[in-house]
RODO-2510 file (C-alpha; in nm, 4 decimals, decimal comma):
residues 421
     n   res          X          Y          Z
     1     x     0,0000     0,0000     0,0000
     2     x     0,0742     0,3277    -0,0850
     3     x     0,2159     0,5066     0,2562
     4     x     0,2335     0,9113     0,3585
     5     x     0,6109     0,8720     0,3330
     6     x     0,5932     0,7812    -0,0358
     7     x     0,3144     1,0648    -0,1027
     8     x     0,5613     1,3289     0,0655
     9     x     0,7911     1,1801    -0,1783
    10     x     0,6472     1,2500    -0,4500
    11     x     0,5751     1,6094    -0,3397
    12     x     0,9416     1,6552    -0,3674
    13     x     0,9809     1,5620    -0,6825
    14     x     0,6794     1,7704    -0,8086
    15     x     0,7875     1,9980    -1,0612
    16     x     0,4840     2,1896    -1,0232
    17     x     0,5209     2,1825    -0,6609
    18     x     0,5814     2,5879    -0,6724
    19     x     0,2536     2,6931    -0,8529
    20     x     0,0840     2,6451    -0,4948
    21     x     0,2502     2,9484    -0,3675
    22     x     0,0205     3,1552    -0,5860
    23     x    -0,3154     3,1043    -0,3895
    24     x    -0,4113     3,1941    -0,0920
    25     x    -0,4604     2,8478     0,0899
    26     x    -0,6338     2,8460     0,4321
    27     x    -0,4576     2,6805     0,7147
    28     x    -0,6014     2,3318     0,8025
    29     x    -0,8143     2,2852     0,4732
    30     x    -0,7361     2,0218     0,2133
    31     x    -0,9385     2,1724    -0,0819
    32     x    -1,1537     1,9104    -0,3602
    33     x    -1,3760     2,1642    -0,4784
    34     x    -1,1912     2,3398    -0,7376
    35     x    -1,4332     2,2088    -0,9503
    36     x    -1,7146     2,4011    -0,8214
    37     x    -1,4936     2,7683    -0,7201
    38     x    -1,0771     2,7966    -0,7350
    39     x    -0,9092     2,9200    -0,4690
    40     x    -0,8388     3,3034    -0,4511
    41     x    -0,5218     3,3628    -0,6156
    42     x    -0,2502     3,6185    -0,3830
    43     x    -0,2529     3,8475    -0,6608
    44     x    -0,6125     3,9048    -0,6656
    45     x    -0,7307     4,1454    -0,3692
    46     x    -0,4484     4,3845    -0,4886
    47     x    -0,5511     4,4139    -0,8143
    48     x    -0,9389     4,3874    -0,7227
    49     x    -0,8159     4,6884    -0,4685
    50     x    -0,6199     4,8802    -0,7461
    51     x    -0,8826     4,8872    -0,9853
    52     x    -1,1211     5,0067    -0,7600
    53     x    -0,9045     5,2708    -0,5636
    54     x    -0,6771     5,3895    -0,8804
    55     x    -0,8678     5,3103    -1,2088
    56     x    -1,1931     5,4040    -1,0724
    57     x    -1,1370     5,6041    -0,8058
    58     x    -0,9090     5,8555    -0,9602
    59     x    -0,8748     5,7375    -1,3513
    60     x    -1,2641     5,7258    -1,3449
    61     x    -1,3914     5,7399    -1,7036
    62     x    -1,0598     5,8031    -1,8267
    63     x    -0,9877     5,4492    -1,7247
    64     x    -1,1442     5,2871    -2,0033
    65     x    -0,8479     5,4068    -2,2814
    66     x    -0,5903     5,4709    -1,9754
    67     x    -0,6059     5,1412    -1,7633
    68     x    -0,7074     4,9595    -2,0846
    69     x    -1,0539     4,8285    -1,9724
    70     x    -1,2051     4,8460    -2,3567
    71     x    -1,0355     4,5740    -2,4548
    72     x    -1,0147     4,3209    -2,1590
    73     x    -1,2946     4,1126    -2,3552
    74     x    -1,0496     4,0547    -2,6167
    75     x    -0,7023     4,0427    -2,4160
    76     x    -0,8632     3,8285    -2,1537
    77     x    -1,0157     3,6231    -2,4386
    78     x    -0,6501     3,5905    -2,6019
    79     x    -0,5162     3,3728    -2,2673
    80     x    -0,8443     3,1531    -2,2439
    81     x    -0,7342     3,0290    -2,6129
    82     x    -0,4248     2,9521    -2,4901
    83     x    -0,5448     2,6627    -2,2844
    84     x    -0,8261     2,5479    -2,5221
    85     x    -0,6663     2,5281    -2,8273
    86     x    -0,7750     2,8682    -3,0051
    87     x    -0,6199     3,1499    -3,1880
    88     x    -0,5609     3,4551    -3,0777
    89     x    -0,9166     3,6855    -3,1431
    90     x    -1,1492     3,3718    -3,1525
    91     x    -1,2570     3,3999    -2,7687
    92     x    -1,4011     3,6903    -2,5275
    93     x    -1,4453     3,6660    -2,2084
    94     x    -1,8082     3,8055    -2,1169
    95     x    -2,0903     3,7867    -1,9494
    96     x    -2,2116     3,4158    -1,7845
    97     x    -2,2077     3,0581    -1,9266
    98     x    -2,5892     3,0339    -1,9332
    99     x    -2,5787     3,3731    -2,1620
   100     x    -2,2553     3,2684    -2,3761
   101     x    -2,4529     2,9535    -2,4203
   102     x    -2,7928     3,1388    -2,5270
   103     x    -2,5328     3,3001    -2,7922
   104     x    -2,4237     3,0214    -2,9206
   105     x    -2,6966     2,8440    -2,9754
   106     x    -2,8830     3,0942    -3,1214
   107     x    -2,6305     3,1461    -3,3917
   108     x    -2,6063     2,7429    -3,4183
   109     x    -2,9147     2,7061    -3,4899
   110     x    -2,9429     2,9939    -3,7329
   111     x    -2,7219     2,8126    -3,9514
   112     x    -2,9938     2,5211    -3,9616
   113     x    -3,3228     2,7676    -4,0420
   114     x    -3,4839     2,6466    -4,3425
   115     x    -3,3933     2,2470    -4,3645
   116     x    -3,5589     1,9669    -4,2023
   117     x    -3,3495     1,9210    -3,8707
   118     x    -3,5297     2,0432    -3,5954
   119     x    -3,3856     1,8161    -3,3061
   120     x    -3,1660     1,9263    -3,0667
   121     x    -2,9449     1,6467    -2,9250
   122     x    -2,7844     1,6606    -2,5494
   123     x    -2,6847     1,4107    -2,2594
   124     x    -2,9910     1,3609    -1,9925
   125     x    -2,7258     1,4144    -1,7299
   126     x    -2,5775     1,7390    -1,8412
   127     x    -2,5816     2,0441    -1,6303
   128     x    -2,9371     2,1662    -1,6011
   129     x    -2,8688     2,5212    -1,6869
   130     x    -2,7243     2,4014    -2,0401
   131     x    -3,0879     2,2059    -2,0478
   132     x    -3,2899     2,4677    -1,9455
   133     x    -3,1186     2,7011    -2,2152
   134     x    -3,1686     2,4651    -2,4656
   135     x    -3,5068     2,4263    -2,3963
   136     x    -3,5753     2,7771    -2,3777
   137     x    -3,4479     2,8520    -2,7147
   138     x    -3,5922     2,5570    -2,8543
   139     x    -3,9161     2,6673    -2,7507
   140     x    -3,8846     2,9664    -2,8935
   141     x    -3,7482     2,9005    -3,2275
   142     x    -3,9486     2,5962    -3,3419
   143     x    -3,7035     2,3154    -3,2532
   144     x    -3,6955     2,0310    -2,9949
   145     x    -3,4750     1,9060    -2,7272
   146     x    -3,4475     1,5537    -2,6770
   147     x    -3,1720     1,4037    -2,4681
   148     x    -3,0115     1,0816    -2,4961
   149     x    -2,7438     0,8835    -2,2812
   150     x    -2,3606     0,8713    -2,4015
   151     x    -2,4020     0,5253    -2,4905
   152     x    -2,6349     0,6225    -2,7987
   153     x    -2,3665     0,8507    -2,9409
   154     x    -2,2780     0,8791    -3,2577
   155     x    -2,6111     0,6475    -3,3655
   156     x    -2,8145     0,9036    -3,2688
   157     x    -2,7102     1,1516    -3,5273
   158     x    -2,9829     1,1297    -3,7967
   159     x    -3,0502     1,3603    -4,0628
   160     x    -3,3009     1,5619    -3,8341
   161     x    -3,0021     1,6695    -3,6047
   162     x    -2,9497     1,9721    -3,6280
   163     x    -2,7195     2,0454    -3,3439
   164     x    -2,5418     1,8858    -3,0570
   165     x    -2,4799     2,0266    -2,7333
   166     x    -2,2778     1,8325    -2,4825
   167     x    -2,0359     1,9178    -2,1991
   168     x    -1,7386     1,8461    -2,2377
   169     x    -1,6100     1,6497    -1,9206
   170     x    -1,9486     1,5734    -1,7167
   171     x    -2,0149     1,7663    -1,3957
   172     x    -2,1491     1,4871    -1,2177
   173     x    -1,9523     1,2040    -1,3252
   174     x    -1,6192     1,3243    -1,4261
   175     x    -1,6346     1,1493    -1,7659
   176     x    -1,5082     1,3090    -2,0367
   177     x    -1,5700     1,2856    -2,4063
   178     x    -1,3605     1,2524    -2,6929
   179     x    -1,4165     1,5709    -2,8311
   180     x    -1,2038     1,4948    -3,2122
   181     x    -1,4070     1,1930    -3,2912
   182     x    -1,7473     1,3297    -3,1385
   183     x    -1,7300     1,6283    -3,3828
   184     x    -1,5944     1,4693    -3,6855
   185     x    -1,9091     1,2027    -3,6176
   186     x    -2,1416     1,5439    -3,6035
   187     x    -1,9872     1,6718    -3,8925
   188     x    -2,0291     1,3584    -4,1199
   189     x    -2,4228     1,3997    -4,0145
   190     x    -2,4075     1,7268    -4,1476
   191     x    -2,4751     1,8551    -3,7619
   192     x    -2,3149     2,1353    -3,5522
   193     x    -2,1620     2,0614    -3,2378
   194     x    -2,1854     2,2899    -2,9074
   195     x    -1,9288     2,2354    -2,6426
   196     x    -1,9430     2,3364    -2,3099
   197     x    -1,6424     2,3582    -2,1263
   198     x    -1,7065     2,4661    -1,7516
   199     x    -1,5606     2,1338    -1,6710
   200     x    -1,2719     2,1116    -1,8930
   201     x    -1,1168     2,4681    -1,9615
   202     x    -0,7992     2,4660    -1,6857
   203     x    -0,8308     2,1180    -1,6248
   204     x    -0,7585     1,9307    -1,8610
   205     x    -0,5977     1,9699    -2,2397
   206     x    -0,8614     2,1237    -2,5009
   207     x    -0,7914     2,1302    -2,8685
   208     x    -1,0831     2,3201    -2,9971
   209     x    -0,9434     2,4099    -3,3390
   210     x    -0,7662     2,0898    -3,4193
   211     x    -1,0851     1,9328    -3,3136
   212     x    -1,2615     2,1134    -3,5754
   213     x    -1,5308     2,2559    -3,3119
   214     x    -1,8056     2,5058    -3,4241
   215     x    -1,8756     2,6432    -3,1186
   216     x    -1,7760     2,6908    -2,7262
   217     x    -1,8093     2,8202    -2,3504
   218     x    -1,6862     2,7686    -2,0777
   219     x    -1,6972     2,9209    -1,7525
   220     x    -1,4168     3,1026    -1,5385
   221     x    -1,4601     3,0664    -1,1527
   222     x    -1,4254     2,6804    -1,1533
   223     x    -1,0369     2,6025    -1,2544
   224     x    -0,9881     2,8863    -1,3953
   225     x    -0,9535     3,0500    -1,0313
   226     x    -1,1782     3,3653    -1,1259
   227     x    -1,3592     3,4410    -0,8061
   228     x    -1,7614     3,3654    -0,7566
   229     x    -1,9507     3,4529    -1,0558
   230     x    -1,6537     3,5750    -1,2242
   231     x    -1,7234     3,5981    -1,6092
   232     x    -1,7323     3,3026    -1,8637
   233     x    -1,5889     3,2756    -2,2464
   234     x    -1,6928     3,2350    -2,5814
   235     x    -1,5456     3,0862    -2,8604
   236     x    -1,6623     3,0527    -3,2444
   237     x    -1,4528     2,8526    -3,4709
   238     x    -1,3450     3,1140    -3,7327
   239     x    -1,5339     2,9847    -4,0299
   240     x    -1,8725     3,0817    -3,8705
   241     x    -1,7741     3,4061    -3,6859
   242     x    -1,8705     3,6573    -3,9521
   243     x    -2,1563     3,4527    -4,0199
   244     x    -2,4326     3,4941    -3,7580
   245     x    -2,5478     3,7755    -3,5400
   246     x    -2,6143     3,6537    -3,2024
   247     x    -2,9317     3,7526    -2,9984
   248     x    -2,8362     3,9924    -2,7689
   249     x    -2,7263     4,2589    -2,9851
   250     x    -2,6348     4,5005    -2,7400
   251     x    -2,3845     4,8127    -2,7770
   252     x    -2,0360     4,6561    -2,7116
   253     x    -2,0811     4,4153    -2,9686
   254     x    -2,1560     4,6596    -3,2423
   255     x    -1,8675     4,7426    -3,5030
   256     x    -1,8469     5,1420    -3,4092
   257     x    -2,0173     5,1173    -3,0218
   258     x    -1,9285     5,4999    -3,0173
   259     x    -2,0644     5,5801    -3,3061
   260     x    -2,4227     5,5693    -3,1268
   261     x    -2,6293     5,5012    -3,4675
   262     x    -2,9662     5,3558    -3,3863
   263     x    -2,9266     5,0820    -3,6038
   264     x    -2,6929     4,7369    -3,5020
   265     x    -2,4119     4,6628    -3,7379
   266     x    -2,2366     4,3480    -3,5489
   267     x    -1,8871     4,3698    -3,5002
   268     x    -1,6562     4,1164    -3,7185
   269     x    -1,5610     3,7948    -3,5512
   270     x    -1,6267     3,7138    -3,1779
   271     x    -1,6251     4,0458    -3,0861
   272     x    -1,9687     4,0500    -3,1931
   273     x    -2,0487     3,8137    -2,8855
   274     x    -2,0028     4,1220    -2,6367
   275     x    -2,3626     4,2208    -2,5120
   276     x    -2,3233     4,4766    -2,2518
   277     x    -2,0795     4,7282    -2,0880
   278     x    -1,8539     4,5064    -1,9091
   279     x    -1,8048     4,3948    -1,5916
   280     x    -1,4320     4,5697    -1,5090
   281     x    -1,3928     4,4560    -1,1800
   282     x    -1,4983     4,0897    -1,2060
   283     x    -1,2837     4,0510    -1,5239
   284     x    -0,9334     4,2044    -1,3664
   285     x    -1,0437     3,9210    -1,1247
   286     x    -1,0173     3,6948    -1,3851
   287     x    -0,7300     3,7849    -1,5053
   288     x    -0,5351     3,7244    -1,2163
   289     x    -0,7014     3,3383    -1,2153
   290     x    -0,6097     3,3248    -1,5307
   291     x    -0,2294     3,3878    -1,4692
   292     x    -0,2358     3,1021    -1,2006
   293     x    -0,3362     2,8308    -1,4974
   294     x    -0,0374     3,0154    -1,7250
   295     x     0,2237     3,0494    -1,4688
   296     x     0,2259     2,6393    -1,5736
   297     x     0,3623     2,7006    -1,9404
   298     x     0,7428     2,7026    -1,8579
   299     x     0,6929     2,3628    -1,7037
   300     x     0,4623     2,1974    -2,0061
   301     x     0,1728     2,3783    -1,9607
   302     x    -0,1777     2,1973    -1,9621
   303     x    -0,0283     1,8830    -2,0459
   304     x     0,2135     1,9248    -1,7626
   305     x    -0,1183     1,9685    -1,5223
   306     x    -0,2502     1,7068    -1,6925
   307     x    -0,0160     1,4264    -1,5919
   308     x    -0,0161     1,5672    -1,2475
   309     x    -0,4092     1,5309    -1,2537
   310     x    -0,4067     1,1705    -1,4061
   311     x    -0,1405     1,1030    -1,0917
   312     x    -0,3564     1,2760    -0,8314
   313     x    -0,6880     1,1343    -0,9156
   314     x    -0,5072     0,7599    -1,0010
   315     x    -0,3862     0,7980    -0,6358
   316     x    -0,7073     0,8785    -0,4533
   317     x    -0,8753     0,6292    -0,6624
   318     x    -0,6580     0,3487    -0,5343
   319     x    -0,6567     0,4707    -0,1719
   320     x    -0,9868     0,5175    -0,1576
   321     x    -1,0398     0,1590    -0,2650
   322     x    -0,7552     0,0103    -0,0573
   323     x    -0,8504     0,1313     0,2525
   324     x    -1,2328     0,2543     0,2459
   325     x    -1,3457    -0,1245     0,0849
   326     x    -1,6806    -0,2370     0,2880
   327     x    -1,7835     0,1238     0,3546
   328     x    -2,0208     0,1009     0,0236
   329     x    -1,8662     0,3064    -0,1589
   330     x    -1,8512     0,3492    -0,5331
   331     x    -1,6377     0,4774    -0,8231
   332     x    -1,8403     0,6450    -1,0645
   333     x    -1,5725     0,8144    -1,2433
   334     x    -1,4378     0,6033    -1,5567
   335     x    -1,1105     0,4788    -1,4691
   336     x    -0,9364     0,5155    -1,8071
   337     x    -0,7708     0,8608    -1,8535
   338     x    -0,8578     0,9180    -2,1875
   339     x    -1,2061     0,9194    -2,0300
   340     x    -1,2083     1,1750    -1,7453
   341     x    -1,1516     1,4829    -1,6206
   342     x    -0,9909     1,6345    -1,3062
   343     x    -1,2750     1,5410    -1,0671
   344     x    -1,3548     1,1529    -0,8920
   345     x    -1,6869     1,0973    -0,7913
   346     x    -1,7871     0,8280    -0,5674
   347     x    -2,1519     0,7062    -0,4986
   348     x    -2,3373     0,5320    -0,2126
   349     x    -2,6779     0,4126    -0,1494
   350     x    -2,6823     0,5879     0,2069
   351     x    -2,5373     0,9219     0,3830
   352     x    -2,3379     1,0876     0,0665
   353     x    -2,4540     1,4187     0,1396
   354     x    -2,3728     1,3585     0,5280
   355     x    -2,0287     1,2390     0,4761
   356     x    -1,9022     1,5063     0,2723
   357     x    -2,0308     1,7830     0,5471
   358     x    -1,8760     1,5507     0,8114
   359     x    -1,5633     1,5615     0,5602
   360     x    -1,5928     1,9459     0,5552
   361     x    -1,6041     2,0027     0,9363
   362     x    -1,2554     1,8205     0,9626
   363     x    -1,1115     2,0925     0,6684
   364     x    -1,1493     1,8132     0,3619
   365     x    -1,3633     2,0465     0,1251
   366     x    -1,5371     1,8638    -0,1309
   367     x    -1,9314     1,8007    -0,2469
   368     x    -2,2585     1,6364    -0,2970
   369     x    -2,4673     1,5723    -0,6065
   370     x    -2,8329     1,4270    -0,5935
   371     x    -2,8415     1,0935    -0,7443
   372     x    -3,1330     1,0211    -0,9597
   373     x    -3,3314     0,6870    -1,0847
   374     x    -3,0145     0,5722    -1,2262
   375     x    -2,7385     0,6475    -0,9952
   376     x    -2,7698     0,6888    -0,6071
   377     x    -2,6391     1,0057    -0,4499
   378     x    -2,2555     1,1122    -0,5847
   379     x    -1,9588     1,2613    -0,3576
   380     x    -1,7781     1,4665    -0,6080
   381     x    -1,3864     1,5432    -0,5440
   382     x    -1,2032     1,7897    -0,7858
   383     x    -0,8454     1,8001    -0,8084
   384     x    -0,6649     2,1198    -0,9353
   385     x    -0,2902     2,0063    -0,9533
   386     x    -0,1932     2,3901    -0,9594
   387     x    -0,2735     2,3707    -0,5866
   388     x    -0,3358     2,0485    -0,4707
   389     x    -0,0425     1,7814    -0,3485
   390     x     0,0078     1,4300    -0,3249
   391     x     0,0066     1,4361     0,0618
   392     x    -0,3264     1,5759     0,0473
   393     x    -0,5043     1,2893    -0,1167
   394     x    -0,3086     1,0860     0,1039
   395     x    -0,4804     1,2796     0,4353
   396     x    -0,8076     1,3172     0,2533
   397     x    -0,8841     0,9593     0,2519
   398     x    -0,7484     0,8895     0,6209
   399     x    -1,0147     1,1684     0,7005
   400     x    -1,3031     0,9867     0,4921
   401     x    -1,1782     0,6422     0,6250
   402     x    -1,1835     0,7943     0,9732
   403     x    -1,6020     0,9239     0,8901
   404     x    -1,7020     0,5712     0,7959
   405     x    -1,5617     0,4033     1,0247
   406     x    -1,6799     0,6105     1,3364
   407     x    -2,0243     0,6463     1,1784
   408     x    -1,9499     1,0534     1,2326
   409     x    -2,1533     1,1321     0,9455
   410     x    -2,4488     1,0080     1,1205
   411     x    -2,4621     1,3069     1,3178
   412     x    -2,7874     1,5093     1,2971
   413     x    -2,5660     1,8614     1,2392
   414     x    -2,4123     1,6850     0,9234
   415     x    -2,7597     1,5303     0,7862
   416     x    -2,9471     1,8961     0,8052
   417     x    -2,9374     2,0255     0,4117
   418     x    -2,7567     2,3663     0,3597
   419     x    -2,8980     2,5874     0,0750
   420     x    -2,6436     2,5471    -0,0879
   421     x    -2,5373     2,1907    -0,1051
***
């Protein structure tokens, strides 16, 4: 069995090891939620502070040509495509991922007005907020959602497809798709793919133009280290970007926004997928999340965090099973790497919610998703390599080991549901 001696070991020889010393990690707390919010980056509250002391409070309007804020859709945009596999000016950084995906998928299915698809394909488990868009727009533009499992892909895409919208690396599961072959399937069917990356974009390597993608967003609190609600991305493979006028054809995405005409005349390429005045504060957030996943490029980059990721989550699942066997639990998450993300997920008939509060009180911060007729109630544990060390999956399952086996979760303080769960 693997012991904490050979985990500290491998610490040492992490070449990543010194990325932790970017975030601000509280004392006592092992943290599995990355997934779900990054940690606050130390660079963060002095930039939040400088933007809103200097650039507001004494650059005021000047700020938007002096401190550069016009163009922090764009610039931000330009280091998201670093880690997803885009170009430089194919992704902004705006707005949320339920309104990037409204975009989207709007302009998607623009390109299919007139022909006989009118089905909209997605996975029954995917985030709900992805559904509910869907739905919405479906609703309103005279197609129809139906949602399969993953084991019906590619058979499913018929003739009367006319887009598919999956996510990329599932939020409850951890399994993640093959992106290349899913979209050259689509393509052959003659249907456009959507690909939502909340999951994926930080954590693991994304090759959206050498997958051949049409279109993609992705969120930027999760691994991305962005803050709470900090803003999403959008990305439109450059054959389509000049194409379609999205939705929400607000001011910034106009070609002139100063000109004040009364008339909209989109901007060319993504640019065109701004909305709104932007959100200045939350984005210089952003940016300094942003930096955290980049500081990782003189030492491979995403495939570096990768490997480290495959190693972490390998680790925990083999502890977990070694030492936690008889406790019920299961693995949920596929086991081969080619078919997961950065996240395990474990299920169990009984107490899932309970255990991972138990597992908070001791510092171990991870979480709960509802099961459902096909799979009981899931503990979810995500692993961000940028900040996360072998040591502490080694701890993290003596703590879980340690709640099963002295029935702590059982307490009625750890079965009481938080609003948030």
């Amino acid at each position: 069995m693997t012991t904490l001696d050979d985990c500290r070991a491998l610490d040492a020889q992490d070449p990543l090891r010194a990325l932790r010393d970017q975030f601000m990690l509280p004392e006592g707390v092992i943290y599995l939620d990355g997934n779900s919010l990054g940690v606050l980056p130390k660079a963060a509250p002095a930039r939040i502070a400088e933007v809103v002391a200097k650039e507001w409070g004494e650059g005021l309007i000047r700020s938007w040509n002096t401190a550069g804020w016009f163009d922090l859709p764009q610039r931000l945009g330009d280091k998201v495509a670093r880690l997803v596999g885009a170009a430089p000016g194919e992704v902004v950084c705006t707005d949320s991922t339920s309104i990037n995906l409204y975009k989207v998928l709007f302009s998607a299915l623009s390109q299919q007005a007139g022909t006989a698809r009118k089905l909209v394909i997605s996975e029954r488990s995917n985030f709900p907020t992805d559904l509910y868009i869907a739905e919405s727009m479906c609703r309103e533009r005279g197609f129809t959602l139906k949602l399969i499992d993953a084991s019906e892909l590619p058979a499913v895409l018929t003739g009367e497809v006319a887009v598919l919208m999956l996510t990329h690396v599932n939020y409850r599961t951890g399994a993640m798709h093959d992106m290349k072959a899913i979209t050259a399937a689509a393509h052959a069917a003659g249907v456009i793919t959507v690909w939502d990356l909340a999951h994926s974009a930080g954590a693991v390597p994304v090759a959206l133009n050498e997958s051949n993608a049409d279109y993609a967003i992705g969120c930027g609190y999760k691994y991305l280290n962005g803050g709470p609600g900090a803003p999403a991305f959008a990305w439109i493979h450059a054959r389509h970007a000049d194409k379609f006028v999205q939705p929400l054809s607000g001011w910034w995405g106009h070609a002139a926004p100063f000109e004040f005409t009364p008339h909209y005349r989109p901007a060319s390429g993504v640019a065109r997928y701004l909305c709104g005045t932007q959100p200045i504060v939350a984005l210089a957030g952003l940016e300094c999340g942003l930096d955290t996943v980049l500081a990782a490029e003189p030492h491979g980059g995403m495939a570096a965090l990768r490997t480290k990721s495959l190693a972490l989550t390998d680790l925990f699942i083999r502890l977990v099973e070694e030492c936690c066997a008889g406790h019920g639990l299961s693995l949920v998450t596929p086991r081969a790497h080619a078919g997961r993300g950065s996240q395990v997920c474990l299920s169990r008939e009984e107490g899932a919610y309970a255990i991972v509060q138990a597992l908070i009180a001791r510092g171990v911060i991870g979480d709960y998703r509802a099961g459902d007729d096909q799979m009981p109630d899931i503990l979810r544990f995500g692993f961000t390599p940028l900040y996360l060390g072998f040591e502490d999956v080694w701890n993290s399952v003596e703590h879980l080991l340690q709640v099963l086996e002295s029935h702590e979760w059982q307490r009625p303080e750890f079965n009481a549901k938080n609003a948030v769960t």
